[in-house]
C-alpha positions in Angstrom: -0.9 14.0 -24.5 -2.2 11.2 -22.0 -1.1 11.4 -18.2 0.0 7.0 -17.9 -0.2 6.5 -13.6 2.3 4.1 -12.7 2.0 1.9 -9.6 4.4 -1.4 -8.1 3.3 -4.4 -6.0 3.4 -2.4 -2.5 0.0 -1.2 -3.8 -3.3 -2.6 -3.6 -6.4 -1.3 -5.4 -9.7 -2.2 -5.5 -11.2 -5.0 -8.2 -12.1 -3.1 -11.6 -9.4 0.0 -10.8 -6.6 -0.8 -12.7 -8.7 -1.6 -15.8 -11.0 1.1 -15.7 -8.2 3.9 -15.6 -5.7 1.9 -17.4 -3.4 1.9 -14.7 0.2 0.6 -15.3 2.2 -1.8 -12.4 5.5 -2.6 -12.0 5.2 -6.5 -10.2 7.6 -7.0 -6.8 9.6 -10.0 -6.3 8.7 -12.8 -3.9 11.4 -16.0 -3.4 9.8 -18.9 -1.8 13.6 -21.1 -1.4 14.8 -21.1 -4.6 11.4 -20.4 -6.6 11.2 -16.4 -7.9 7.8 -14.7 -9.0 6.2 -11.3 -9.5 3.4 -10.1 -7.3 0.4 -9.6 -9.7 2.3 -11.3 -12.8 3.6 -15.0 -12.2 1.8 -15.8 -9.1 -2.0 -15.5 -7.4 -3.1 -14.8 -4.2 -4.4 -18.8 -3.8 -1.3 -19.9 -4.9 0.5 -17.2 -2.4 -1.9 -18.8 0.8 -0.8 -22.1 -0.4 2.9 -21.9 -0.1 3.0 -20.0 2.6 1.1 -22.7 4.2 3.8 -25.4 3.1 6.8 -22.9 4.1 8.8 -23.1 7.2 9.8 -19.3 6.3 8.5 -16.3 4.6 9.0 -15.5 1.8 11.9 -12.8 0.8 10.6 -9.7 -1.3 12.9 -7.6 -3.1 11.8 -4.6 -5.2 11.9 -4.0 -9.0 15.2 -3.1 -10.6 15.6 -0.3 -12.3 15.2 -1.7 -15.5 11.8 -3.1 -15.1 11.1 0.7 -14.6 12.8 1.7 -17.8 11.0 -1.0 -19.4 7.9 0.5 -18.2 8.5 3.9 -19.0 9.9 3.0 -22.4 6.3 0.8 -23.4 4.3 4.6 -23.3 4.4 6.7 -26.0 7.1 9.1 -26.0 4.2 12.3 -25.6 2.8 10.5 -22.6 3.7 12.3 -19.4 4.2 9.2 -16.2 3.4 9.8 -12.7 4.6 6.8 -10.3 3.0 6.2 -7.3 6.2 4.4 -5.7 5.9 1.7 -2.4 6.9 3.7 0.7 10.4 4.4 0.9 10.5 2.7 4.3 9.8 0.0 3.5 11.4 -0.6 0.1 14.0 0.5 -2.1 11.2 0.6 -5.1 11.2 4.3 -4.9 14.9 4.4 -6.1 14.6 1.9 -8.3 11.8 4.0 -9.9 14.1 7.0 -9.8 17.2 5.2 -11.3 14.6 4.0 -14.2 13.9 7.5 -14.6 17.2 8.5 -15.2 18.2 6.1 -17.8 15.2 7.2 -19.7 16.1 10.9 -19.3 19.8 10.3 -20.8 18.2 8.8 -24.2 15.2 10.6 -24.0 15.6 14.6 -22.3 12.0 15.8 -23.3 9.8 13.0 -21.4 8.6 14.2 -18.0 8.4 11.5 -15.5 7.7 12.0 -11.7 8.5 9.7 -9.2 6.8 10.2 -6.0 7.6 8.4 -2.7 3.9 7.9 -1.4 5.3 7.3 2.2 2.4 4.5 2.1 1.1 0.9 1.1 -1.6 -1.4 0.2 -4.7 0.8 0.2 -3.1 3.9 1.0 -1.8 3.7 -2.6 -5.2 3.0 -3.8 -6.0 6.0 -2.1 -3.9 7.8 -3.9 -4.6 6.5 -6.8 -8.5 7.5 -7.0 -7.6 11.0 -5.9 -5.3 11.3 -8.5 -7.6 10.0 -11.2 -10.5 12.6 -9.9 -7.9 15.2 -10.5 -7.1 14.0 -13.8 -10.4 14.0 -15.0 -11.2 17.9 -13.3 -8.5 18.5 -16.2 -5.5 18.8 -13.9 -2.6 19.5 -16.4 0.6 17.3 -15.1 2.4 20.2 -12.9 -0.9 20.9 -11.4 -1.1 16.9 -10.9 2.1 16.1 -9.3 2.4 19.4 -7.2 -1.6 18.2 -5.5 -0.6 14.7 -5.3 2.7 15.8 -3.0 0.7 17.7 -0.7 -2.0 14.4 -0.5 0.8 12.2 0.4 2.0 14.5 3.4 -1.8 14.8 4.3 -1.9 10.6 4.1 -2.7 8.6 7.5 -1.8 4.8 6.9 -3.3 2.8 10.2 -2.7 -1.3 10.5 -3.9 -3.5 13.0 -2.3 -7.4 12.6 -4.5 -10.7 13.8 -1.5 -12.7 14.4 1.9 -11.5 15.2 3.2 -14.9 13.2 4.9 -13.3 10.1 5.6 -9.7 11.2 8.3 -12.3 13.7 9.0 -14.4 11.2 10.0 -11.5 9.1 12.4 -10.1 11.3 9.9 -7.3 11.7 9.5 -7.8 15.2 11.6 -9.4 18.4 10.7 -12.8 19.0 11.0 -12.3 23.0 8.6 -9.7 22.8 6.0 -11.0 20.1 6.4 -14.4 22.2 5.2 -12.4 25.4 2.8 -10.2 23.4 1.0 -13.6 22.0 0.9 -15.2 25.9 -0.7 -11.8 26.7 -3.2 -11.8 23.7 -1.5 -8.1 23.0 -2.5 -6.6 20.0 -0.5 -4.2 18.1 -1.8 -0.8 16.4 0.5 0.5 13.8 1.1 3.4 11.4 3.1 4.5 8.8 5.2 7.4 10.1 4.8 10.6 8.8 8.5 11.3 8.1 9.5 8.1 6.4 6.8 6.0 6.0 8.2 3.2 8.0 5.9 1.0 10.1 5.5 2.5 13.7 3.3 0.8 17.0 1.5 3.7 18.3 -0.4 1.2 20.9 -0.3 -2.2 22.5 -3.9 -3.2 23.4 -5.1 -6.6 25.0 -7.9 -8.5 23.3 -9.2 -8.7 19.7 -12.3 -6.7 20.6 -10.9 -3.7 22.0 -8.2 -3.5 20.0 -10.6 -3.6 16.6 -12.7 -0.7 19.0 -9.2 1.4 18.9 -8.8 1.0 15.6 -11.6 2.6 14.8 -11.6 5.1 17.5 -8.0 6.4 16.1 -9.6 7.9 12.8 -11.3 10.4 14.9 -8.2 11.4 16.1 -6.5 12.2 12.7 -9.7 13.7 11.1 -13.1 15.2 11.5 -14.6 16.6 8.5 -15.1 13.8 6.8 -18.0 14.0 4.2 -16.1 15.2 1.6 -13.4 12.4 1.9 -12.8 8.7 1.1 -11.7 6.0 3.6 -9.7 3.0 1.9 -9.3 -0.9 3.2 -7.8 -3.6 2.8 -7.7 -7.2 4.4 -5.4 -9.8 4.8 -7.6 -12.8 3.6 -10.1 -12.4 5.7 -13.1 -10.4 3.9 -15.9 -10.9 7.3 -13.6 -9.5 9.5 -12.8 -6.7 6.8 -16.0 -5.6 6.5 -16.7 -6.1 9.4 -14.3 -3.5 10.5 -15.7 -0.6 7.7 -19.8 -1.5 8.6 -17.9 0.2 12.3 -16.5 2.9 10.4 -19.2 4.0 8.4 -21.8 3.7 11.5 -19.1 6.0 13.4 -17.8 8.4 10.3 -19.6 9.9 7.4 -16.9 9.6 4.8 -17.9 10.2 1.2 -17.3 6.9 -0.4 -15.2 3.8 1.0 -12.8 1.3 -1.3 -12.5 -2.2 -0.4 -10.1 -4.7 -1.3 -7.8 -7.3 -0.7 -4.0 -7.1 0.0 -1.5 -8.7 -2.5 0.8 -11.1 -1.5 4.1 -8.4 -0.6 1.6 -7.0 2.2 0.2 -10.2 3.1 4.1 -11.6 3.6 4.3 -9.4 7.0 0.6 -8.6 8.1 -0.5 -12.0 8.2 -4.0 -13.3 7.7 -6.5 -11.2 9.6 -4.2 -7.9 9.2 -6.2 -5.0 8.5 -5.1 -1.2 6.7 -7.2 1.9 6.7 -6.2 5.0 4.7 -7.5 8.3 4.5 -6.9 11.9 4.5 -6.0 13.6 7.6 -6.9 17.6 8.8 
């Protein structure tokens, strides 16, 4: 009996992490105008930069159905127990989706055991999740033991952004253009979190200049932790790998965290941070 981990294209993980613990994705959808693809599946990160480029607007996402779930689910064998590791319900109606999957399986099939978890986090905050999960699994955590740990890590979760460019998150609709127009005239930058309740994206604080606004970012881990040899900070960048690490050379100088995972967002994240946009996850006190 094989625990399968199941993650969708909210998630970002590090190069070499989906192969080396065989993990299992479920792709978003992106619509450039009339043209459909799947993060991960029918479209690269180049080819994302380049149509952006060309577009006038962003690109819509929309989450998996619940079929591709099923579908998913289904492709394990039947003795396989599945833990998803679903987009924050925020954000996205992946989570449900995943559920609704779930659920279709369940009428055929009543023995499999599938948990769906909302990870009330993105990008690298799922990769984060994803290595501590794996650890666990190979300490011989049996699947209760598995999915009851992993709940208490996503409550214990602190997702931090900090965006370059205010561009997409207005061109998203993520943001009022008055005020992104005044905050760009006042070189304001925005620090953001996921909140702890739903996992929606928050502005904790509004500071002027790139500088002391990458100095914040930093400065905030401090806040949310202390203890920190024993844990693992994760990143990812929005195209833009210098200022990336950049950004963790500060952290590790500042923090002694156990080990560090690097990577780049996909293109559903890179849609609304823009290039530049930074994520940090780790686990909090």
């Amino acid at each position: 009996m094989t625990i399968q981990l199941i993650i969708d294209g909210g998630g970002d993980l590090p190069l070499g992490m989906m192969e080396k613990h065989s993990i299992h994705y479920v792709p978003l959808n992106l619509h450039f105008g009339d043209e459909h693809y799947k993060t991960g599946e029918t479209i690269d990160l180049p080819t994302f930069y380049e149509k952006l480029k060309q577009s006038e607007e962003l690109p819509r996402s929309s989450s998996p159905s619940p079929n591709d779930f099923y579908e998913k689910y289904k492709q394990m064998d039947a003795d396989d127990e599945i833990l998803v590791l679903a987009l924050t319900q925020g954000l996205s109606s992946t989570y449900e989706s995943a559920v609704m999957g779930r659920d279709m399986l369940l009428e055929e099939e009543p023995n499999r055991k599938i948990a769906v978890l909302n990870t009330k986090t993105a990008s690298c905050g799922i990769a984060l999740l994803v290595h501590e999960a794996t650890a666990r699994m190979e300490e011989g955590y049996d699947f209760e033991e598995l999915v009851s740990h992993m709940e208490e890590r996503i409550e214990k979760t602190t997702t931090l952004f900090i965006l370059k460019t205010l561009e997409n998150v207005i061109k998203g609709g993520r943001l009022d253009k008055v005020k992104g127009a005044i905050a760009k005239t006042l070189s304001i930058k925005l620090l953001m979190k996921a909140s702890d309740e739903e996992g929606s994206v928050e502005v904790t604080e509004k500071v002027r200049g790139n500088k002391k606004s990458l100095r914040r970012f930093v400065e905030q881990i401090g806040e949310y932790a202390s203890n920190l040899e024993d844990r693992v900070i994760a990143m990812s960048h929005c195209n833009d790998e210098e200022r990336g690490k950049k950004v963790m050379n500060s952290i590790k100088e500042r923090y002694n965290f156990k080990d560090s995972l690097f990577m780049e967002t996909g293109p559903l994240i890179s849609t609304y941070a823009g290039e530049g946009g930074l994520v940090i996850a780790f686990f909090k006190d």
